[in-house]
C-alpha positions in Angstrom: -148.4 -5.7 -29.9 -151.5 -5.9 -27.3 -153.9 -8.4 -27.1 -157.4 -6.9 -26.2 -160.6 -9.2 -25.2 -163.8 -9.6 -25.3 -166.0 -12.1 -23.9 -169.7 -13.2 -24.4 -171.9 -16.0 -22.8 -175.7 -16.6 -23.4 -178.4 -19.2 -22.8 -180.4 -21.0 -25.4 -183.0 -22.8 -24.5 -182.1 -26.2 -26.7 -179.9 -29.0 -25.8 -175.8 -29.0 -26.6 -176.1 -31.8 -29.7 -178.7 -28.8 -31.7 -176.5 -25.5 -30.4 -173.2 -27.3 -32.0 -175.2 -28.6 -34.8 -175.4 -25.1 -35.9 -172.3 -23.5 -35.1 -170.8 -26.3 -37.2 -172.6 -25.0 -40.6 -170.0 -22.4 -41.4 -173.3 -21.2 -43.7 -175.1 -20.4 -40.3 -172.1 -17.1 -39.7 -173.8 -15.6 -42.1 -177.3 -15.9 -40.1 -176.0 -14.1 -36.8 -174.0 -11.9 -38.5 -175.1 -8.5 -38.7 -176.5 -7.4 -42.1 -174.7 -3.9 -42.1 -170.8 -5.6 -42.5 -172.2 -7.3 -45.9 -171.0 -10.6 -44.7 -170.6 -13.1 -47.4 -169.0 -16.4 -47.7 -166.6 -17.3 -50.5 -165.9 -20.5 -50.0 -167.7 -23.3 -52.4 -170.0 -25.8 -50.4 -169.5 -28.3 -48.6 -167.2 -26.7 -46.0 -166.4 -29.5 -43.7 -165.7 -28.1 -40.4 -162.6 -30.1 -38.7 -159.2 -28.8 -37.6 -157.6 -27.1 -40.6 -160.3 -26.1 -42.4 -160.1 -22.9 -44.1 -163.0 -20.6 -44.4 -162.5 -17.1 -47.2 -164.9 -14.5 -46.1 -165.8 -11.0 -47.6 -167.3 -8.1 -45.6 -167.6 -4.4 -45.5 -166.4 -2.8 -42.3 -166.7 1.3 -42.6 -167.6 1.3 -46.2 -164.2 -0.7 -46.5 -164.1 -4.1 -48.3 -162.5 -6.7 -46.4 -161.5 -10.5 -47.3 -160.8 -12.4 -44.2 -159.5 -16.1 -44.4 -159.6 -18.3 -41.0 -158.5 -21.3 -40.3 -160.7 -23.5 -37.6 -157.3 -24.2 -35.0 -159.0 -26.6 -32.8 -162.1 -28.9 -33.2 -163.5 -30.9 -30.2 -167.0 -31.4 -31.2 -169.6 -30.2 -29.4 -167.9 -28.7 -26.7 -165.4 -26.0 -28.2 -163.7 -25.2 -31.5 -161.4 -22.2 -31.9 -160.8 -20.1 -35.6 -158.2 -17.7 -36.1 -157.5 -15.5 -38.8 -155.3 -15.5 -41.8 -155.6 -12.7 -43.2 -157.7 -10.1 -42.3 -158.5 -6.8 -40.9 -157.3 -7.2 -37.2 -153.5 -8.3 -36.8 -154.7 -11.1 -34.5 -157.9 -12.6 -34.3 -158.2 -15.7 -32.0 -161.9 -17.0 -31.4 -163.1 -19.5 -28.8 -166.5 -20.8 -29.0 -167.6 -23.0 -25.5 -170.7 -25.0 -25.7 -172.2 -26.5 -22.1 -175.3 -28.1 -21.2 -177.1 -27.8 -18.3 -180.7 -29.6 -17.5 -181.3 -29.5 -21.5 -180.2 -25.9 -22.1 -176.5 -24.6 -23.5 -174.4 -22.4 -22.4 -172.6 -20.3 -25.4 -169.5 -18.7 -24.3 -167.3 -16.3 -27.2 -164.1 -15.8 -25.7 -161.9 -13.5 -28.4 -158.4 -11.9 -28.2 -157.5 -9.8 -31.2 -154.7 -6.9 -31.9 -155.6 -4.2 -33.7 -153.5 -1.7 -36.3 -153.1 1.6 -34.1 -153.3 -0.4 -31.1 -155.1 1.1 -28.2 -156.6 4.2 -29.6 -157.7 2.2 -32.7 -159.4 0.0 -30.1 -161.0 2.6 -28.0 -162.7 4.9 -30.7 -164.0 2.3 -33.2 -162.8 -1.5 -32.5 -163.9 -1.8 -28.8 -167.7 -0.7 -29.7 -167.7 -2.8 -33.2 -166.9 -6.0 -31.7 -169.5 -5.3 -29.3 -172.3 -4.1 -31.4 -171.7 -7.6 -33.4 -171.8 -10.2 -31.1 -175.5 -8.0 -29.4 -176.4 -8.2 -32.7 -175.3 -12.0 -32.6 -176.9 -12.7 -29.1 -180.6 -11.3 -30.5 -180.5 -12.9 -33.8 -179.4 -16.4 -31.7 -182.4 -15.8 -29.0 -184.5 -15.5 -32.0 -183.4 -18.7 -33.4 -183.7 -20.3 -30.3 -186.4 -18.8 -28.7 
């Protein structure tokens, strides 16, 4: 099976303590995620982000619907958790969000490896651009957050 990556850093103008503050309301996914996948979370509040939680999603990708379960794999608040997926549409989906501040401003990084059914081709003609098309999407909606 290949791993494929993709890799994402921004900088928003508001110190580390807010920036992790909002990536640690599993609500707040549903804020930079784009509004054509119909992103909805199933799981009942409060969703207490640590290691082991699990978060149930439901989104349509292609007209398909998709439930996604992750688990959160590693928690070291407010510099870095990681999620992974359960169950899902990729085979492997392994997140990495890296907070850092620097004179009062954070430095996001996304660093994601994920396998795909149909491997590379699958990748090339419709995963590749997907992935990238959500986390612009993601990097707008956050700068508009976080002006």
């Amino acid at each position: 099976m290949r791993l494929f990556s993709f890799n994402s850093a921004q900088w928003l103008n508001r110190p580390l303590d807010e920036i992790f503050a909002f990536f640690s309301d599993a609500r707040n996914l549903q804020t930079i995620t784009p509004p054509w996948l119909k992103f909805e979370i199933k799981t009942q509040d409060p969703i207490t982000m640590k290691q082991g939680t699990l978060i149930d999603y439901r989104l349509r990708l292609h007209g398909f619907p998709i439930a996604w379960r992750t688990k959160i794999e590693v928690w070291d608040p407010p510099f870095r958790f990681v999620d992974v997926q359960l169950r899902g549409p990729y085979r492997v989906w392994r997140h990495e969000h890296i907070f850092e501040e620097e004179a009062g401003r954070t430095h996001v990084f996304d660093h994601v490896q994920y396998a795909v059914a149909g491997g590379r081709w699958v990748q090339k003609l419709f995963v590749e651009r997907d992935v990238a098309r959500i986390f612009q999407f993601r990097r707008q909606r956050l700068e508009e957050i976080f002006p």
